[in-house]
C-alpha positions as CSV (number, residue, x, y, z in Angstrom):
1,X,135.1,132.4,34.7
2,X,134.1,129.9,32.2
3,X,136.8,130.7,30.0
4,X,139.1,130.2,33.0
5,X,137.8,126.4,33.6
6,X,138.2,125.6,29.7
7,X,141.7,126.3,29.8
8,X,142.2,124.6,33.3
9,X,140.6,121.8,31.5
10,X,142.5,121.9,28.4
11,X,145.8,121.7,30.6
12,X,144.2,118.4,32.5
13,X,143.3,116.9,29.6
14,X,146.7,117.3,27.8
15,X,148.6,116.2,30.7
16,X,145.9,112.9,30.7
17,X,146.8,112.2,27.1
18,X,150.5,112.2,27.5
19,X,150.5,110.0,30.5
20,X,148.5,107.2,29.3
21,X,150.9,107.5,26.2
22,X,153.5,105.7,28.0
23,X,151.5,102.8,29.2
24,X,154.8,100.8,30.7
25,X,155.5,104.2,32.6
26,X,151.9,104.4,33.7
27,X,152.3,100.9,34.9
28,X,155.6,101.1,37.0
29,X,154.3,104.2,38.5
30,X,151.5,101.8,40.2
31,X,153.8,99.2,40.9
32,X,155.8,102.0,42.5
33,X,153.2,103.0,45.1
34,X,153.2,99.9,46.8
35,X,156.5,99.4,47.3
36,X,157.4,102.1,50.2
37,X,154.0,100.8,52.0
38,X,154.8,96.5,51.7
39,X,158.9,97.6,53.1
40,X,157.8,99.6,55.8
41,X,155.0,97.3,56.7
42,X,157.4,94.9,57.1
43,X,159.9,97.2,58.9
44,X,156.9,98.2,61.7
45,X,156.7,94.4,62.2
46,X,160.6,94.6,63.7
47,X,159.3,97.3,65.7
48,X,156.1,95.5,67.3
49,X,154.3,97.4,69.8
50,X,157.3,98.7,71.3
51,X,157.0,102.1,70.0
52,X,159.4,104.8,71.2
53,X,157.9,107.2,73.5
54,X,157.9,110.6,70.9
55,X,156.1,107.7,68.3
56,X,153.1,106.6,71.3
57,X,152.0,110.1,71.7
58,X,150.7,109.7,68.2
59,X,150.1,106.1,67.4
60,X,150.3,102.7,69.4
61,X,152.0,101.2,66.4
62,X,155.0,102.1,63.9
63,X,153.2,101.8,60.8
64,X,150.0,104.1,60.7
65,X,153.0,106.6,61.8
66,X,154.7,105.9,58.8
67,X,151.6,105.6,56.5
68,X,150.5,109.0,57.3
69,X,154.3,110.7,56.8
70,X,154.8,108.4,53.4
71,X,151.1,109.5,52.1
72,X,151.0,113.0,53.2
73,X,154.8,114.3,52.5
74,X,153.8,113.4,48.5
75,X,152.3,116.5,48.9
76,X,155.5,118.3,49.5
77,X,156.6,116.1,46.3
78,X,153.9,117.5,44.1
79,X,154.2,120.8,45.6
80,X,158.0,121.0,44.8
81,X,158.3,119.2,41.4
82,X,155.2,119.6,39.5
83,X,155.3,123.2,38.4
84,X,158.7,123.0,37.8
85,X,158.9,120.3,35.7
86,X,155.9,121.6,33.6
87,X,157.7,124.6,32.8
88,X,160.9,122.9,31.9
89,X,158.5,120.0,29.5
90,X,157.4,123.2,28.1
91,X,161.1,124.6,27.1
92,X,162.4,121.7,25.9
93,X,159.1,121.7,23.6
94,X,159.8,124.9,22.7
95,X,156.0,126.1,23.6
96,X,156.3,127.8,27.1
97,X,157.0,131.9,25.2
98,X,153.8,130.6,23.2
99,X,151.6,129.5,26.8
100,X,153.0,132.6,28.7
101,X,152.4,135.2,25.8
102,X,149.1,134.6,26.3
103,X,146.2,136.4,27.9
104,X,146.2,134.1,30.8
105,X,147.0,135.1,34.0
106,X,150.0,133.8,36.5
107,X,148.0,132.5,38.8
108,X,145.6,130.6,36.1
109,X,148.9,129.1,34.2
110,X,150.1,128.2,37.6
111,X,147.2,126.3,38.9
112,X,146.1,124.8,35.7
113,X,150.0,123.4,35.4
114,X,149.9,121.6,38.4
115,X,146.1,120.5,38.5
116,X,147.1,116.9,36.9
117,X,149.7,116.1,39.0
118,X,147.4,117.4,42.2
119,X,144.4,115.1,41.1
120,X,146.9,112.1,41.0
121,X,148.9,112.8,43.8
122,X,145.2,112.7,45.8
123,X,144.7,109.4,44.1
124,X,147.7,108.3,45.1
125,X,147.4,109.1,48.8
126,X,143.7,107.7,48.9
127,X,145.2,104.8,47.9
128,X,147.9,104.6,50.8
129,X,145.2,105.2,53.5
130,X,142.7,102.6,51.7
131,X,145.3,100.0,51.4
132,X,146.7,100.9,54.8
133,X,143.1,100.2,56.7
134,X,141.6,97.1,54.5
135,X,145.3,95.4,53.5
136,X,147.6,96.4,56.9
137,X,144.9,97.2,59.4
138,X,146.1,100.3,60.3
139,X,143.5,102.6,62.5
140,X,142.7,106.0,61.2
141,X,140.1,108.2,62.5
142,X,138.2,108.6,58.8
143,X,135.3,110.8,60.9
144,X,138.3,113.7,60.8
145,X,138.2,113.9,57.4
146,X,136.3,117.8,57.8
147,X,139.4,118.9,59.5
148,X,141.7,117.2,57.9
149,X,140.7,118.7,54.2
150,X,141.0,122.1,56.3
151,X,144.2,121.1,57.4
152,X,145.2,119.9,53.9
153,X,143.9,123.1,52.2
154,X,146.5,125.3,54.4
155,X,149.8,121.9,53.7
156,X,149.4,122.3,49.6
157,X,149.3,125.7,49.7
158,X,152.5,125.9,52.3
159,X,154.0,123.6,49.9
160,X,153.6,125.0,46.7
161,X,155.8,128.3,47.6
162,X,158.6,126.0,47.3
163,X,157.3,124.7,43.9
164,X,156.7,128.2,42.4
165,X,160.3,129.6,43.3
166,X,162.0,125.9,41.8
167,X,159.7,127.3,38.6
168,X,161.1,130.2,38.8
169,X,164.7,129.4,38.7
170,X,164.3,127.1,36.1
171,X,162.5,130.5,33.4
172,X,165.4,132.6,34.2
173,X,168.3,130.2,34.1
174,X,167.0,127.3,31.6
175,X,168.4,124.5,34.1
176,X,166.6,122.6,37.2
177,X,167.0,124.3,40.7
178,X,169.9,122.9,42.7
179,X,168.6,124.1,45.5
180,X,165.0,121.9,45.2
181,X,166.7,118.9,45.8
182,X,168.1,120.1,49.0
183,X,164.9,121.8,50.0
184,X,163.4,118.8,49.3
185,X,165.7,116.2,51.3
186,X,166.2,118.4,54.4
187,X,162.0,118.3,54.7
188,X,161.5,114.6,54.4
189,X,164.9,114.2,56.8
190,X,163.8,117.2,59.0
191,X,159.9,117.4,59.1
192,X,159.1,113.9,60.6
193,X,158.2,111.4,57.8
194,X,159.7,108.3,58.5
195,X,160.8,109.3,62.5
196,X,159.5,112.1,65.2
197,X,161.4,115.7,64.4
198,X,161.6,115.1,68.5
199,X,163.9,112.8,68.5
200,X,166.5,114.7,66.5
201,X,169.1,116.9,68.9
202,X,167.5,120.0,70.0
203,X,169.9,122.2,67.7
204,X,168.6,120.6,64.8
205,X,165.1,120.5,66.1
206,X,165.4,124.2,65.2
207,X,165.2,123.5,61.5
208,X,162.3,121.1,62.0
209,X,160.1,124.1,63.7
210,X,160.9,126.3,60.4
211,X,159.7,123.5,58.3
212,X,155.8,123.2,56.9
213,X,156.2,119.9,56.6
214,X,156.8,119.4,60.4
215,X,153.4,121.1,61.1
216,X,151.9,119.5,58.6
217,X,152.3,115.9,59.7
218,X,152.1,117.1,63.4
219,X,149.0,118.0,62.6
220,X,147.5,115.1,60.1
221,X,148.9,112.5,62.8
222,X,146.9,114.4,65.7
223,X,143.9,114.3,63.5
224,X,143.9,110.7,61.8
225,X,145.8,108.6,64.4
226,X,144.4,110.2,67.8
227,X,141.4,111.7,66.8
228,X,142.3,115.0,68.3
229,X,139.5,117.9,68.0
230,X,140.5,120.9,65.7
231,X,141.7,123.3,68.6
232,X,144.2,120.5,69.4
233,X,146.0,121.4,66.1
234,X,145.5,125.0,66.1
235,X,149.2,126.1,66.4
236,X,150.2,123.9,63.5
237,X,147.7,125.2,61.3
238,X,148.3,128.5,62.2
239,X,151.9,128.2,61.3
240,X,150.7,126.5,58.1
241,X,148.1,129.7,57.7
242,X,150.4,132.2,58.1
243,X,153.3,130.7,55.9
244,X,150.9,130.7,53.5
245,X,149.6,134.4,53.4
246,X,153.0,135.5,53.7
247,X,155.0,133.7,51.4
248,X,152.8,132.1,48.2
249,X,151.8,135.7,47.4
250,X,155.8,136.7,47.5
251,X,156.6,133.5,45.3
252,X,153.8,134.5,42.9
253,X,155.1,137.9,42.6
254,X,158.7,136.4,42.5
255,X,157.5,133.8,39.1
256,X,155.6,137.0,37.8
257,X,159.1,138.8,37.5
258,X,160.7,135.6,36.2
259,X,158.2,136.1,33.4
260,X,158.6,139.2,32.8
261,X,162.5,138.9,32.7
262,X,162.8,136.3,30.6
263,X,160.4,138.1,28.2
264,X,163.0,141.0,28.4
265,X,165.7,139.2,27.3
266,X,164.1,137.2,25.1
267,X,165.0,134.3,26.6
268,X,161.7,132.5,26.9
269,X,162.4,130.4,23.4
270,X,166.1,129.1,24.8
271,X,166.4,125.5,26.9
């Protein structure tokens, strides 16, 4: 066990020393995450207190709506992207045969790839909700914050099948997944980030309902804009629940083979 936190350190701290490296990047990043919040703050003003009907059932105002889609869906970000592009920084560094021909497990590599970009994409969302309450006066219900983390637990784990099959791709064919991008887009379109999925046409509210990211921010909106008791939220996180028993062990098993493929063909050393 205490081996297993060394190296789950060892990955943290590399991924801290290469991102304060590029102190300009570091810096544009944090410029970066204010941007989306100041242009829809401004957008919410247009909007007033005349919120659409499927928008009211969650929030008397535009922008805590929006704050909690923008925050939360970085989530499905992080979830998509940050395996991924670990493995491919690792190919084009020529060091991911070295990392996976070791005696670590899948799942340790996995999680101790991603824990980095996790603790910052937290960060990131605290942030949002901080400057969201003191800066643009939005009201959030921070006495939900037991469920919520529940809630939360069940999203990242929902989120990172995608991530681990994008990771997968990229070990056996040396490129990015074409397929992320579309994944990605169709969620943040689909599964209610900047606009109710109810508002959509009722044919395409079909691919909303097989979305995590739909229950997700069904849920997290019940819970931090209406203060809704857990029971209010059950069928989301059951949906979220159940995606997750089914599918993260299938993608796990599916990045396992990967491995084990590229290992095969000796493959693991090309980019």
């Amino acid at each position: 066990m205490n081996n297993m936190f060394r190296k789950i350190f060892i990955f943290f701290w590399k991924d801290l020393i290469n991102m304060f490296s590029y102190k300009l990047g570091t810096v544009l990043y944090l410029i970066g995450l204010l941007i989306p919040l100041v242009i829809f703050y401004f957008l919410s003003q247009l909007v007033g207190d005349n919120a659409i009907p499927q928008i009211a059932k969650y929030s008397k105002e535009y922008f805590p709506f929006v704050l909690i889609g923008i925050a939360f869906s970085n989530y499905f970000i992080f979830g998509m992207n940050s395996l991924s592009a670990s493995i491919r920084n690792e190919q084009m560094m020529g060091t991911l045969e070295a990392m996976l021909s070791t005696p670590t497990s899948i799942p340790t590599i996995i999680f101790s790839s991603v824990i980095f970009d996790f603790i910052l994409t937290s960060l990131q969302i605290f942030l949002y909700i901080f400057l969201g309450i003191v800066v643009f006066n939005a009201d959030i219900y921070l006495s939900k914050i037991i469920p919520t983390l529940i809630m939360l637990i069940f999203t990242i784990s929902s989120f990172g099948v995608f991530g681990i099959l994008s990771a997968s791709f990229i070990i056996v064919f040396k490129k990015g997944n074409p397929i992320s991008m579309l994944i990605t887009q169709t969620s943040i379109l689909f599964g209610g980030v900047y606009f109710p999925f109810e508002m959509l046409p009722d044919w395409i509210q079909f691919v909303s309902k097989c979305l995590p990211m739909t229950y997700a921010l069904r849920g997290m909106r019940l819970l931090l804009l209406q203060g809704a008791e857990i029971t209010e939220i059950l069928p989301d996180l059951i949906f979220l629940i159940l995606f997750s028993v089914i599918f993260l062990p299938i993608s796990i098993w599916i990045f396992k083979v990967s491995v084990q493929k590229a290992k095969k063909d000796g493959t693991l050393i090309q980019y």
